[in-house]
C-alpha beads as a LAMMPS data file, in Angstrom:
LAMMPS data file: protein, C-alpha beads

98 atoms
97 bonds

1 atom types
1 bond types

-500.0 500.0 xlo xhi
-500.0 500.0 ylo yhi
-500.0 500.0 zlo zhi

Masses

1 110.0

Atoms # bond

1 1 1 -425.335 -123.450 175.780
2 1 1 -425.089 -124.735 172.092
3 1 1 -427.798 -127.602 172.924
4 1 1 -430.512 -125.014 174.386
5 1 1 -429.628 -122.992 170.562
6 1 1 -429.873 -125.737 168.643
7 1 1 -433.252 -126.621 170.657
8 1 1 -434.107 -123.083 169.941
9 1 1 -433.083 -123.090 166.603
10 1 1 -435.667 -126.580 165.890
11 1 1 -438.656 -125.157 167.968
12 1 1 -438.280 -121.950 165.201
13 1 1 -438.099 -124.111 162.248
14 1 1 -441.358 -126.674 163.841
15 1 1 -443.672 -123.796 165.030
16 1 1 -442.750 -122.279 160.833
17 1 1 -444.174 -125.667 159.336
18 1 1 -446.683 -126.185 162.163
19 1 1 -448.094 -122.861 161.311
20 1 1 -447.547 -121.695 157.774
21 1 1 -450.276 -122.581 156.165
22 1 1 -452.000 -119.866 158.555
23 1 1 -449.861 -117.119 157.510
24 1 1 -447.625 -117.309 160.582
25 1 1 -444.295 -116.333 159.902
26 1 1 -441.097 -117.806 162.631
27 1 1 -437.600 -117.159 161.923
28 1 1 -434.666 -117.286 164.367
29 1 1 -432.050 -114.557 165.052
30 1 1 -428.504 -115.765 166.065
31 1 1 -426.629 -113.135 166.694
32 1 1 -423.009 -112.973 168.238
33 1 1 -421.160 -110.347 169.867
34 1 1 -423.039 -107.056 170.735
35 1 1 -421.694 -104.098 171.212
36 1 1 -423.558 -103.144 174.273
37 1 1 -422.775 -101.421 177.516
38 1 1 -422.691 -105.055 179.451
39 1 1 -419.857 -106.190 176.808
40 1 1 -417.921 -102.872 177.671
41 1 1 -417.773 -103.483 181.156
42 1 1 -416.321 -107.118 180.492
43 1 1 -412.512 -106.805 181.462
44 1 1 -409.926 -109.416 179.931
45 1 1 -408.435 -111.875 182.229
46 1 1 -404.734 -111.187 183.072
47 1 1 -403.170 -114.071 183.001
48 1 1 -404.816 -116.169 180.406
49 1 1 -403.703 -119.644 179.252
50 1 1 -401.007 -118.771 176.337
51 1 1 -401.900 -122.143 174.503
52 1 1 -405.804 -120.982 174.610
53 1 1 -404.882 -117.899 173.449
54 1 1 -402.837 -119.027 170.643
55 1 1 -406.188 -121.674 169.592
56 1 1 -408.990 -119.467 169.848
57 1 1 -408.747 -115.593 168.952
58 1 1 -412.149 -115.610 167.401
59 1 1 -413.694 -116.864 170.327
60 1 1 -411.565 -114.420 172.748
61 1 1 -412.024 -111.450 170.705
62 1 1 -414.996 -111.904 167.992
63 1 1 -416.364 -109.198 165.988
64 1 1 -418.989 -107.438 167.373
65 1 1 -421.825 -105.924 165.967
66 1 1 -424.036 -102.950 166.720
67 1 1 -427.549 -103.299 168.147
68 1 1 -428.755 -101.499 165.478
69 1 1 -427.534 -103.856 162.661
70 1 1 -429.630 -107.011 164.453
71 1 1 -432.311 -104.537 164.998
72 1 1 -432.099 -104.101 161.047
73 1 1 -432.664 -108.052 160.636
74 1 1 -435.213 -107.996 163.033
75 1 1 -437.059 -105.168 161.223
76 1 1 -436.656 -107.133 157.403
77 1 1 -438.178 -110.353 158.924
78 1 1 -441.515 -108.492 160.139
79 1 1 -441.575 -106.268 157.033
80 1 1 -443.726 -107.225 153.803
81 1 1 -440.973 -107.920 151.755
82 1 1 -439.865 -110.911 153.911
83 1 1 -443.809 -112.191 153.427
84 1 1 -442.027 -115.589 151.763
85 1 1 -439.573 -116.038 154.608
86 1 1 -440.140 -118.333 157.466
87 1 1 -438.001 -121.071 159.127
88 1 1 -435.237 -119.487 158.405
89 1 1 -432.532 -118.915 160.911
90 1 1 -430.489 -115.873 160.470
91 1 1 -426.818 -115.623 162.162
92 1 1 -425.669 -112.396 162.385
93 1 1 -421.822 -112.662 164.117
94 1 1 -419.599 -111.164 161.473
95 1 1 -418.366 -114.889 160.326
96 1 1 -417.248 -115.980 163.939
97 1 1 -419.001 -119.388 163.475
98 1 1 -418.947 -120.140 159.940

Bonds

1 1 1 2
2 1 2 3
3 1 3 4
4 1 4 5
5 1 5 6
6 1 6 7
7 1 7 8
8 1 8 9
9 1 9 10
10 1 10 11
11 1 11 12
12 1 12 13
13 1 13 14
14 1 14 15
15 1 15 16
16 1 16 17
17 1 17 18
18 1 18 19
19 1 19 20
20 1 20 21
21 1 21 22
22 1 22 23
23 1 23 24
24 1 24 25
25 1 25 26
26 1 26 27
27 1 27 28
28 1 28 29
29 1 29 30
30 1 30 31
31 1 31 32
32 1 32 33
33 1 33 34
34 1 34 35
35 1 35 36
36 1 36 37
37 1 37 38
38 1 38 39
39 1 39 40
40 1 40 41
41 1 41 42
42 1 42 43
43 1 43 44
44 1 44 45
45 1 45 46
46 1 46 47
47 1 47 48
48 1 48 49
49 1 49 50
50 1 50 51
51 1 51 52
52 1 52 53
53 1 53 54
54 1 54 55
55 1 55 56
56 1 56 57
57 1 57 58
58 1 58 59
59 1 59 60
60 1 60 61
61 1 61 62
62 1 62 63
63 1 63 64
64 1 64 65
65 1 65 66
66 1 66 67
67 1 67 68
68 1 68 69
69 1 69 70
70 1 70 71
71 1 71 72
72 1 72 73
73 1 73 74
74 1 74 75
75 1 75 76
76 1 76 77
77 1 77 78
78 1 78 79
79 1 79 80
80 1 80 81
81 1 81 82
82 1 82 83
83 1 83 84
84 1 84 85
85 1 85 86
86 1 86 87
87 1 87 88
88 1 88 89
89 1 89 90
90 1 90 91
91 1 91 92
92 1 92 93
93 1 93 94
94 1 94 95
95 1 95 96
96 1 96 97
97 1 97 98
């Protein structure tokens, strides 16, 4: 999965040089962890690998975000006062891959 984000991530950041001197704007949202029905519904596994457990927390239980604050980020990069922003990729995941 990281290779198709990072291809993702490169596309974004071409089509904003291919294109900018026409005035088209393309940024890329990254978010993590939504809070969304779907992740609700997601039950832990029972007898999980103590070793992995002890390694990874963040990636076992990341902070999630609400739809509404990528919505938010979403909304600022097609507003006028992001006009100067393109090829930018914003990560929104509360610091679970920094």
């Amino acid at each position: 999965m990281t290779a198709r984000k990072g291809g993702i991530v490169a596309l974004s950041r071409t089509l904003a040089v291919e294109f900018g001197r026409e005035g088209v704007r393309v940024n890329c949202v990254c978010p993590g962890s939504i809070a969304t029905p779907l992740a609700a519904a997601l039950a832990s596994v029972a007898d999980a690998d103590p070793v992995l457990m002890t390694r990874g927390p963040a990636l076992l239980d990341p902070p999630v975000a609400q739809p509404d604050e990528i919505a938010a980020t979403i909304a600022y990069l097609v507003s006028a006062e992001a006009r100067f922003v393109t090829g930018s990729v914003m990560t929104i995941d509360g610091g679970a891959m920094a």
